[in-house]
Structures are given as C-alpha cells and as structure tokens.
N, C-alpha and C positions, 0 to 999 in steps of 0.2 A: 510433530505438528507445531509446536513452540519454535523451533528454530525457523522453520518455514511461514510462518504466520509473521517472524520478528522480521526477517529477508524482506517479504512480498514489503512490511510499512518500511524498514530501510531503502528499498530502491525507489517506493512512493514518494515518501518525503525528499529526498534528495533529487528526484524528478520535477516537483516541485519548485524547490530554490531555484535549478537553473532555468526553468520557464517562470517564473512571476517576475517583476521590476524589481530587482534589489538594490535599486536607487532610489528609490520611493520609502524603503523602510530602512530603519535605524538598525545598527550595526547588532545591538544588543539581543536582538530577536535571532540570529544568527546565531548565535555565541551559544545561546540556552538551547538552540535547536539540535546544533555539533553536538551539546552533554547528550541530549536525549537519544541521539543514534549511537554517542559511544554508548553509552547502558544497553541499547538494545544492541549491538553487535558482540557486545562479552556476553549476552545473555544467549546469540543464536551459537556462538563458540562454545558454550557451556553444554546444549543442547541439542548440538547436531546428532549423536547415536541415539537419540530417541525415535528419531523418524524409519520407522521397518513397516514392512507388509509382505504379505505372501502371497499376492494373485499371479497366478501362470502366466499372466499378462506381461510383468514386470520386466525391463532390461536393468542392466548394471548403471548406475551414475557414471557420469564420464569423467568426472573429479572423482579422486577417492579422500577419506577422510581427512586423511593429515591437509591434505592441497585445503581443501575446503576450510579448515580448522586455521589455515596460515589465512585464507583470504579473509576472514572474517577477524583475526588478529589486525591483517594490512588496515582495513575498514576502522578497527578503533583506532588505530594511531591516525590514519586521516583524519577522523573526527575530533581528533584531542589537538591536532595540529590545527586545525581548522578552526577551532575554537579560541586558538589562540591568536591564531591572524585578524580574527575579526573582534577579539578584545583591544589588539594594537591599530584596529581600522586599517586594515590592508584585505581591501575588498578583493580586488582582484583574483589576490593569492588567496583570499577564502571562498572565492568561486570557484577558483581550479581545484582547491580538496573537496567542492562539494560535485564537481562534474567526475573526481576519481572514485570517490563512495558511490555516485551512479551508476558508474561504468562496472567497476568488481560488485556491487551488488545484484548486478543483474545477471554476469558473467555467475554467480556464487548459487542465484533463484533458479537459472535456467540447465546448469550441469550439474549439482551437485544433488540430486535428489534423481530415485528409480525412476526410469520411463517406463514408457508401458505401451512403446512401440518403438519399430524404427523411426527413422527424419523421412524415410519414405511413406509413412502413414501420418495420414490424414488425422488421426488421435492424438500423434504426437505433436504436430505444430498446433490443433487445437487446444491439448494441456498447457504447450507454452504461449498460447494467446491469452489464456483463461489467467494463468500464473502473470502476466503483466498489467491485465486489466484487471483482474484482484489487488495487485499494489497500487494501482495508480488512483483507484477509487478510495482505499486505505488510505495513501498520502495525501490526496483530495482533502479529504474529510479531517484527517486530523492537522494538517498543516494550514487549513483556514480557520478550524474551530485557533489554537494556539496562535495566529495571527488575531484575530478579534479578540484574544486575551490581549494581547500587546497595545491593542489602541486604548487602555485603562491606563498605561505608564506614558502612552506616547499619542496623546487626544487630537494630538494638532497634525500629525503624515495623512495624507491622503490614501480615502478609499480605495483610489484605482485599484491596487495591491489585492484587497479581498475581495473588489468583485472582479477580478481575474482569474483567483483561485478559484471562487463560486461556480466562473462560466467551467475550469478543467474538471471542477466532480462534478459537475454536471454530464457535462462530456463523455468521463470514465462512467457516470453511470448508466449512459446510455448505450457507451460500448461495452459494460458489463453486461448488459442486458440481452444484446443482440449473444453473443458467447455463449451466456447460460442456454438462450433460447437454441443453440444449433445442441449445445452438448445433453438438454430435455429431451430435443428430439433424437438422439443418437441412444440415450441409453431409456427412453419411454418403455420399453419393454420387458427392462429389468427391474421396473420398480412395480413391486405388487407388494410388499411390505407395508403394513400401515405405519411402523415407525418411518418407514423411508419418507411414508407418505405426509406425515408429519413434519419431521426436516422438513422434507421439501418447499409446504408450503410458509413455515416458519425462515426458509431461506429468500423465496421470492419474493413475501410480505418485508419481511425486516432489510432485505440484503440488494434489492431491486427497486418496488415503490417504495421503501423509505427515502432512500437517498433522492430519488428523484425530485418528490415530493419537497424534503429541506433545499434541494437547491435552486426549486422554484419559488419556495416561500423567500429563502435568504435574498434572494436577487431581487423578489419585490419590494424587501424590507432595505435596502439598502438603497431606491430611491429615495427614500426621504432621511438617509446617512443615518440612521440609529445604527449604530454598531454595536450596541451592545443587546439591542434584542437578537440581532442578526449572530451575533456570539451564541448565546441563551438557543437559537436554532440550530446552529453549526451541533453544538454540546451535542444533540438531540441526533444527529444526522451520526455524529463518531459510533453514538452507543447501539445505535440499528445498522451502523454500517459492518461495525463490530463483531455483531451479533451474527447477520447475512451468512458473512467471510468466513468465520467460524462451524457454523454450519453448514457451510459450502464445502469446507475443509472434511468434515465427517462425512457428511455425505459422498466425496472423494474416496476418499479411504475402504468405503462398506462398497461403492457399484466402481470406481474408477473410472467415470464417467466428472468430467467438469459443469458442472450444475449452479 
C-alpha cells in the first residue's frame, strides 16, 4: 500500500507541473519538487513486494517486479536530472523530465499492481479511474499547499499559479467524487461491517467534503491574495486529503471495491 499510495502522489504532482504556468514561478520551486519525487520514487522501489492480497477476484499485474522495480529506478534518475536542469534554469529540459516521471508513473500505477478483472470489465477500468483520480487529488492538494509555501521566499510571482492549481483539486475532487459514488453503489451490498462502515464514512467526510470544502474556502481566500492564509488552508486540505486516500486504500483491500 506504501508503494501504491507513493505512485498515485508521483503521478499527481508531476501531473501538476505540466498543467500549472511554469513561467509564472521561479525555477527554485521546481528543484525542491524533483528531491521530493526522487525520495518518494526510492521509497515506492523499496516497497513494491509489500502490496499482496488474496481475493479470487485478483488477475496477475502486467509488469512483473523487476520491470516495475527498473521504472521506479528510471523515475529517480528523472527526478535527480530534473532537478538539475532546473538548478541550471533550463526550463524546458526540466519540463521534458517532469512530462517523463508523468508518463512512467502512470504506465508503473496502472500495470504494476493485481487487477481484479479483465480490460473487458467494467471493474477494471473503474479501479484504473479511481487509481488516477486518487493521484490527481493527491497531487492537487499537496502540490498547491508547497506552492503557497514558496510565496514566503518568492512574495512578489503572481497568484495565477495557485489559483490554477486551487481550480485542478478542486476538479479532482469532484471527479473523485463522482468514482467513489459509482464504486459505493457497486459494492453497497457488501458492506455490512460496522468497521467498513466506519472507514467508510471517515473516508467520505475526510477524502470527499474535505477537499471540496478547502478548495472553495482557498479560492475565496485568494481573492483578496492573502497567500498565506490560503497556504494555512491548503495544509488543512493535504492532511484530510491524506487521510480520505488512505482509507480509501483499506477499504480497497478488505471489499475491492474503489470507495
């Protein structure tokens, strides 16, 4: 679950950089963002044989370990190259390493973990809807809280940047929403468990109207450009978003249902 939870925020945040203006912010924010996906790519490399389960449901990953174990290798060295172009301000070229950690992270979220149907079920392209709108509200969230970090060293770049990113997790949390709601009603019969039933609502409260909520408060708050309350809310929205995803994640694992 660790390596999968690290994948879903690597393809988030790197989702991210290529849709926000990355002419609008300083090269520096870039730099710190490459360390933080190389950490978390040696961390899902470290972690990939932890993710098992045994429902009859289950197919074989279509990557097998080692492949999976090299992409997530490829992914740090992107990010350490990457970090380096954009120390030297060579945007461009640190665009292209941030559209390749895109591209292999999602190739890495989407094959490298059991299915639990064919491509001809309707389960299965639901898990992989669920698996990219899980990152995207992940990346959302933490890739605009750590931009409104950024306007403390750099007071004078314009907002546009963060309320861009406000309107995409906004976005993702709406298309999180609609997902969770198809895969509620798909597996509603399996939940009779009061722990389920717990998660469960611990996952719609924190992992659904949380997010929604911070990215209509941030959006309000950043008509009148305070960025740093708007930061101060962001914070708020990572650690419920956090929380959701996470328990979105168990609750996968006990119904295999995407919740």
């Amino acid at each position: 679950m660790i390596a999968h939870f690290s994948l879903r925020l690597i393809f988030g945040m790197s989702l991210m950089w290529c849709l926000m203006p990355r002419g609008q912010v300083t090269s520096g924010f870039f730099r710190i963002q490459m360390l933080v996906v190389l950490g978390l790519s040696v961390l899902s490399a470290l972690t990939l044989g932890m993710f098992t389960g045994d429902s009859d449901e289950q197919l074989p990953a279509l990557l097998n370990m080692q492949v999976t174990t090299g992409l997530c290798v490829v992914m740090a060295v992107a990010a350490f190259f990457g970090s380096v172009m954009w120390t030297l301000e060579r945007r461009k070229a640190g665009g292209w390493f941030a559209a390749i950690i895109a591209a292999v992270s999602l190739a890495v979220l989407l094959l490298s973990f059991p299915r639990i149907g064919s491509f001809a079920d309707a389960s299965e392209w639901l898990r992989m809807l669920s698996d990219v709108s899980s990152a995207v509200i992940l990346g959302g969230a933490m890739t605009a809280m750590l931009l409104g970090h950024w306007y403390l060293t750099a007071p004078t770049m314009s907002i546009d940047p963060l309320k861009q990113l406000t309107c995409y997790f906004g976005g993702a949390a709406m298309l999180r929403l609609l997902v969770s709601a198809i895969g509620l009603a798909m597996a509603w019969g399996s939940i009779g468990d009061s722990t389920h039933s717990m998660w469960l609502w611990l996952r719609w409260t924190a992992g659904i109207a949380g997010p929604l909520a911070v990215a209509f408060m941030v959006w309000r708050i950043l008509k009148y450009r305070n960025t740093q309350a708007a930061t101060g809310v962001l914070f708020v929205g990572v650690i419920v978003t956090f929380i959701g995803e996470m328990t979105g994640s168990l609750l996968y694992q006990a119904l295999w249902k995407p919740l």
